[in-house]
C-alpha positions as semicolon CSV with decimal commas, in nm:
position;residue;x (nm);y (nm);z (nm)
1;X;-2,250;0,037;-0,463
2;X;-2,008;-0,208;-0,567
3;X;-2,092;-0,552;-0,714
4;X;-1,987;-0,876;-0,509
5;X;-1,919;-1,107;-0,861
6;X;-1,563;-1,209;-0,975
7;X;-1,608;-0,956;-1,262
8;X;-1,706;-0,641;-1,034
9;X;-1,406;-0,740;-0,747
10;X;-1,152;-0,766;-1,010
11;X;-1,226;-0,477;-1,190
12;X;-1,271;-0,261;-0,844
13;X;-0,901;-0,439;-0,750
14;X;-0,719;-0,338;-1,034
15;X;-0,860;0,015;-0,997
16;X;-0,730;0,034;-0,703
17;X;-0,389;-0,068;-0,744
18;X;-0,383;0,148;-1,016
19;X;-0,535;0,480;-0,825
20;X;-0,411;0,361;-0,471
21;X;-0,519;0,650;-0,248
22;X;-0,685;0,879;-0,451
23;X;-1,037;0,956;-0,537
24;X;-1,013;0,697;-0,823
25;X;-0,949;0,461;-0,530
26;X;-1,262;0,254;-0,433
27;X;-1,175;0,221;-0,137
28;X;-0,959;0,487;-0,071
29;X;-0,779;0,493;0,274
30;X;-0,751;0,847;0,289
31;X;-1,108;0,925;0,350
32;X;-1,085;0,741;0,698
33;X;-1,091;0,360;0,817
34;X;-1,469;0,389;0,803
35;X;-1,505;0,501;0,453
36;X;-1,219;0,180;0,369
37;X;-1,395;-0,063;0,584
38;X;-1,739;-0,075;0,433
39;X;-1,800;0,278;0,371
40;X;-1,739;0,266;0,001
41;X;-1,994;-0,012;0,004
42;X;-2,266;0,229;0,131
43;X;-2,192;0,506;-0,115
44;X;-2,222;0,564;-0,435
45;X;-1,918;0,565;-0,623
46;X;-1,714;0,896;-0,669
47;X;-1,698;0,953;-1,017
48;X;-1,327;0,922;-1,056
49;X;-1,360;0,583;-0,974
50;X;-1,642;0,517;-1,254
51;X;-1,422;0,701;-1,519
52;X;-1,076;0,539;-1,424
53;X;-1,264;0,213;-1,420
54;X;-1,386;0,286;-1,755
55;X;-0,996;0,241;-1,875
56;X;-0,898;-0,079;-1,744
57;X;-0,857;-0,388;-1,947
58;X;-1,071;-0,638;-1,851
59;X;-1,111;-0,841;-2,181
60;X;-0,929;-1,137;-2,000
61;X;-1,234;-1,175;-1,769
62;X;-1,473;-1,171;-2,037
63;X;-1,289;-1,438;-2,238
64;X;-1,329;-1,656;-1,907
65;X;-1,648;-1,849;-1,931
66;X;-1,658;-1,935;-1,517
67;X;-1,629;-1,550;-1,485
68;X;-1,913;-1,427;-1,719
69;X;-2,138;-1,775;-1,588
70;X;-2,104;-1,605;-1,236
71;X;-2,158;-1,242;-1,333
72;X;-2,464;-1,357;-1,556
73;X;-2,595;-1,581;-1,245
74;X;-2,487;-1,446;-0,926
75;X;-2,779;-1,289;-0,776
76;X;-2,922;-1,678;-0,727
77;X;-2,584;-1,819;-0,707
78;X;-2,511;-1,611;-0,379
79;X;-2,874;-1,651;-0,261
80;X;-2,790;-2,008;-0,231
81;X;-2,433;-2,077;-0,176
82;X;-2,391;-1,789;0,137
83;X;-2,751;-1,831;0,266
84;X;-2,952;-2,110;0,184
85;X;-2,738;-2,397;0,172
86;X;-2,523;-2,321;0,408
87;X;-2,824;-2,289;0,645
88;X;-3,011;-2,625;0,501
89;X;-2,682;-2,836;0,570
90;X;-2,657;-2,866;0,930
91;X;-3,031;-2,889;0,944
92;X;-3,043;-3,211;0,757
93;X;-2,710;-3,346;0,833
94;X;-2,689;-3,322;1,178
95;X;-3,064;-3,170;1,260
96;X;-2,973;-2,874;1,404
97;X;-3,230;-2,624;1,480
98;X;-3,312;-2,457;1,167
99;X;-3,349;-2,154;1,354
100;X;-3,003;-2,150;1,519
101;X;-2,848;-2,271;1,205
102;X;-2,986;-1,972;1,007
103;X;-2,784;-1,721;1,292
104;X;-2,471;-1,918;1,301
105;X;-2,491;-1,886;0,910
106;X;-2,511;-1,493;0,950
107;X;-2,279;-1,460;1,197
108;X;-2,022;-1,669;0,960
109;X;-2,095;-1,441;0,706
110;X;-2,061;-1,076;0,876
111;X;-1,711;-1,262;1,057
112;X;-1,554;-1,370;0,667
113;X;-1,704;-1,000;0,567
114;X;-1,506;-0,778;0,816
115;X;-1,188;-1,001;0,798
116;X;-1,187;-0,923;0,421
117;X;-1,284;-0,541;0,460
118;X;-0,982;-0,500;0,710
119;X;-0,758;-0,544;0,397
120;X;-0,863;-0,248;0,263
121;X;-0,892;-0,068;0,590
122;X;-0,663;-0,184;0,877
123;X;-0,405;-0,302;0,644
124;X;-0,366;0,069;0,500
125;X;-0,330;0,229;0,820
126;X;-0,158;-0,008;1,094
127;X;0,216;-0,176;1,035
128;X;0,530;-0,074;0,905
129;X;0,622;-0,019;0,515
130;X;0,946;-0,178;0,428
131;X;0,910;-0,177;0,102
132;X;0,736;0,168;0,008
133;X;0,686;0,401;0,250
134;X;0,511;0,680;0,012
135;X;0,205;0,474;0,003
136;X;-0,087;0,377;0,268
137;X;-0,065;0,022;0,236
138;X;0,157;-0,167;0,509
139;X;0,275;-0,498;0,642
140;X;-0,004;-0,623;0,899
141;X;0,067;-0,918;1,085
142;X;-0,259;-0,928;1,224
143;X;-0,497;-0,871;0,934
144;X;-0,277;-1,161;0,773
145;X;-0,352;-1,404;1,038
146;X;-0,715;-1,338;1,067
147;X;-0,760;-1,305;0,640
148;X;-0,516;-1,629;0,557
149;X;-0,214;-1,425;0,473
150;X;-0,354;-1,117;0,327
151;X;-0,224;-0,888;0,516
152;X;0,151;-0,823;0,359
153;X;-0,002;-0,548;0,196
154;X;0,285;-0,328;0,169
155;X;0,466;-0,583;-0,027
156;X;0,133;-0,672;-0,251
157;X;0,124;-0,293;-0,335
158;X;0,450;-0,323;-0,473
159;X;0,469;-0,643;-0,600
160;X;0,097;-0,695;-0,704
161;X;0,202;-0,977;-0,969
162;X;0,323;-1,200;-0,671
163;X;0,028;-1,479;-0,612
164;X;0,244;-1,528;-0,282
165;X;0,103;-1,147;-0,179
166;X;0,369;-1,181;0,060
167;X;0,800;-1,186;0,035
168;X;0,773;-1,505;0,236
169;X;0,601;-1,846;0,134
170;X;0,541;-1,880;0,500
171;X;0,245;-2,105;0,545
172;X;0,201;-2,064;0,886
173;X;0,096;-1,683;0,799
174;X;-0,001;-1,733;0,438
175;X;-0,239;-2,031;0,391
176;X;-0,351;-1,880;0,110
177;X;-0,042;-1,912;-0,045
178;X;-0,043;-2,278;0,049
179;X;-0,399;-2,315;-0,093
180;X;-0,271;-2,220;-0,471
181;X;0,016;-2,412;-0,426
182;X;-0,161;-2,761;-0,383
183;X;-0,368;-2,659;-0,641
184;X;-0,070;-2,593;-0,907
185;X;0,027;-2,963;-0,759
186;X;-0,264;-3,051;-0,915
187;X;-0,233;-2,862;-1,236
188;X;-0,565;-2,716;-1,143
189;X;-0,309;-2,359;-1,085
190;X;-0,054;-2,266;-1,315
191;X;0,094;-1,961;-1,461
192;X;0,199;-1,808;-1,135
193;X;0,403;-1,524;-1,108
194;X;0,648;-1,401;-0,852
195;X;0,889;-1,148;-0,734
196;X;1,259;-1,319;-0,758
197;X;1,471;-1,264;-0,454
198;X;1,716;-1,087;-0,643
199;X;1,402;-0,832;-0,725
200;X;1,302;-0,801;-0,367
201;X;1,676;-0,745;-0,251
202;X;1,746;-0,488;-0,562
203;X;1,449;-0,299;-0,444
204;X;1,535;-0,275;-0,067
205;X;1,937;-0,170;-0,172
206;X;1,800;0,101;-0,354
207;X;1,562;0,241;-0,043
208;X;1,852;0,188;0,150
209;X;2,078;0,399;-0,112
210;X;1,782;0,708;-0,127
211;X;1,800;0,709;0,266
212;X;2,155;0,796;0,294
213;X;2,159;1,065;0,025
């Protein structure tokens, strides 16, 4: 099973762009789109993925005292931020019935669920790879529009220091991109890294040299 804290997705994220597509891979694409999707949630981890987890550095997330607050009180923190108060709002705002409320709460919550699983899943099996073709992840113009502009996978893969997670800062596609970026307006963001241009286009020269060899 995998934990749904900060602490447990980060670590389970950096394992897997570490051990993309192999058993160390929690979610490892080549075991199926079922296994990807929500599979690996069912399961108990393959034991690559506990020993390869073992060796990643996560001693930036335990310096961060939002990070270990969450991990230390998430059970009641997601008890009551993705069920009960989201169901208590429109109950006493605009007295909707409590019943319906409670459904259109769940049926929020399995919607933002599978949008996020088809990263992991659709995302490494449908689209085209400009940027590495040797690996599952791909460029998914669909998953991006449904998940805010997640689904440039291909380039995240290859680029996974880019906060853009995309080439382009296209909002239109990428509203995540445009959610960090008012937020660095702010100040409340900063340190963000990116892949120049010149990067990107030194990368794509050199596929384009290994293809006519």
């Amino acid at each position: 099973m995998t934990t749904g804290h900060i602490y447990g997705w980060v670590r389970d994220h950096r394992v897997h762009h570490k051990f993309t597509d192999t058993d160390a891979d929690p979610y490892n694409a080549r075991k199926g789109f079922f296994f990807s999707h929500i599979g690996w949630v069912l399961v108990h981890k393959h034991p690559d993925v506990i020993s390869k987890g073992a060796s990643i550095d996560l001693s930036d997330l335990k310096q961060d005292c939002l990070v270990v607050f969450q991990r230390k009180w998430y059970q009641y923190l997601m008890l009551f931020c993705c069920f009960i108060i989201p169901t208590l709002i429109p109950w006493w705002v605009w007295s909707e019935n409590l019943w319906c409320a409670w459904h259109l709460n769940m049926t929020r919550c399995v919607i933002n669920l599978h949008t996020i699983l088809s990263i992991n899943s659709a995302a490494h099996m449908w689209g085209v790879k400009p940027y590495d073709k040797s690996i599952s992840p791909t460029e998914n113009a669909v998953v991006s529009f449904i998940s805010c502009g997640e689904g440039w996978h291909n380039y995240h893969h290859v680029f996974p220091w880019d906060y853009k997670a995309a080439e382009l800062g296209n909002y239109k596609l990428n509203i995540a991109t445009a959610f960090i970026d008012f937020f660095a307006y702010l100040g409340l963001a900063y340190d963000l890294k990116t892949a120049s241009v010149k990067i990107v286009k030194k990368l794509c020269s050199l596929k384009q040299r290994n293809k006519l060899k």
